[in-house]
C-alpha positions in Angstrom: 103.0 -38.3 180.5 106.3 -38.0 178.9 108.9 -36.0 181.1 111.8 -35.3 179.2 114.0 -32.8 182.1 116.6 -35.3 184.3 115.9 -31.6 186.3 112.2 -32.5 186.7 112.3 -36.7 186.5 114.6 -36.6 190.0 111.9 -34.1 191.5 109.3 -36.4 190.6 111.0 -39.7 192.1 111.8 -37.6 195.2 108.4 -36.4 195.8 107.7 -40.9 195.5 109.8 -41.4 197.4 109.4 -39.4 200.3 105.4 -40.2 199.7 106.1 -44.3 200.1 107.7 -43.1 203.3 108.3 -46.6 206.1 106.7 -49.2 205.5 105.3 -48.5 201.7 105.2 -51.1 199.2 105.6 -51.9 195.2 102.7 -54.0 194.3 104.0 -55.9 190.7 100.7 -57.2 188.9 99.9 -58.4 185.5 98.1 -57.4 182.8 94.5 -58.3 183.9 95.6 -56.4 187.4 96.8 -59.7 189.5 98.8 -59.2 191.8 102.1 -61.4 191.5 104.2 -60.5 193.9 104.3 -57.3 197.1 107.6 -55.7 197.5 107.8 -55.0 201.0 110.6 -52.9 203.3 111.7 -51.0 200.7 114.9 -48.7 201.3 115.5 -45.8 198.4 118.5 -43.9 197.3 118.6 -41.0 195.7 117.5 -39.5 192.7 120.0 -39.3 190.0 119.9 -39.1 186.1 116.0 -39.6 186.1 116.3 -42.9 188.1 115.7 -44.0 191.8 117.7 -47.4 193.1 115.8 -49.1 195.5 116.3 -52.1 197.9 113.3 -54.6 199.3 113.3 -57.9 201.1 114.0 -60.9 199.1 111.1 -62.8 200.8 108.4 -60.9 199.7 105.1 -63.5 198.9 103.9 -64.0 195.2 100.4 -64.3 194.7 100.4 -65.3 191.3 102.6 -66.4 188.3 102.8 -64.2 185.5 104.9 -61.2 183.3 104.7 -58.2 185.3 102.6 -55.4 183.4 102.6 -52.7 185.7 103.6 -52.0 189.7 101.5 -49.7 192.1 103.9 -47.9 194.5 101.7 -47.2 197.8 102.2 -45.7 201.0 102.3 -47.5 204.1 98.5 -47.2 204.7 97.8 -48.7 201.2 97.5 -45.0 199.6 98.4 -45.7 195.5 100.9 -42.9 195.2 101.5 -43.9 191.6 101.6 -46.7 188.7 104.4 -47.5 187.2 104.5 -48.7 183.4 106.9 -52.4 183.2 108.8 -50.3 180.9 109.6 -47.8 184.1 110.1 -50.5 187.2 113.0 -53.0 186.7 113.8 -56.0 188.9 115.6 -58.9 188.5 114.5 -62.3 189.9 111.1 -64.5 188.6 107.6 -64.3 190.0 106.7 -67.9 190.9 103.0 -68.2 192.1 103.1 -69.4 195.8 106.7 -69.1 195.8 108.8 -66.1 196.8 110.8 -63.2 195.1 114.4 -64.1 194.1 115.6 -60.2 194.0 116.4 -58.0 196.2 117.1 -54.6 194.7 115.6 -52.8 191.7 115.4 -49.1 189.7 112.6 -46.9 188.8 113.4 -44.9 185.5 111.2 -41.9 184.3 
């Protein structure tokens, strides 16, 4: 789904965002579905412009080494609310198997 209204993209992201609620995650996996690395205690902004900022904890355990593909956003009882295209979840930092996540902060764009 293509949404094309800033209008309608910050409805969207508010209606995540208020899903994910305390304690909800951003599972980052690869192409063949790996997980490489849970984004825990996540903290959102607000909507603006079609994108959501968001803040997690840098220490968040990676599973597996790899080019992110796509992210699950899930609730706090493990509830998918949504995947999110790489194109559409941006975060800085590298996803070192075993290691842990260099970034702290990151943007979902619709």
């Amino acid at each position: 789904m293509t949404v094309n209204d800033t209008t309608t993209k910050n409805a969207i992201l508010s209606a995540i965002v208020s899903a994910v609620g305390s304690g909800g995650t951003i599972v980052v996996r690869n192409s063949g579905a790996t997980t490489l690395a849970t984004l825990t205690a996540l903290t959102f902004g607000s909507p603006s412009g079609g994108s959501v900022s968001f803040t997690t904890t840098a220490s968040a355990s990676n599973a597996a080494s790899g080019t992110a593909y796509d992210a699950l956003v899930k609730t706090s009882g493990g509830t998918t609310i949504c995947t999110l295209s790489q194109s559409e979840l941006t975060v800085t930092g590298s996803i070192v198997s075993g290691g842990t996540l260099t970034e702290t902060s990151g943007t979902i764009s619709l």
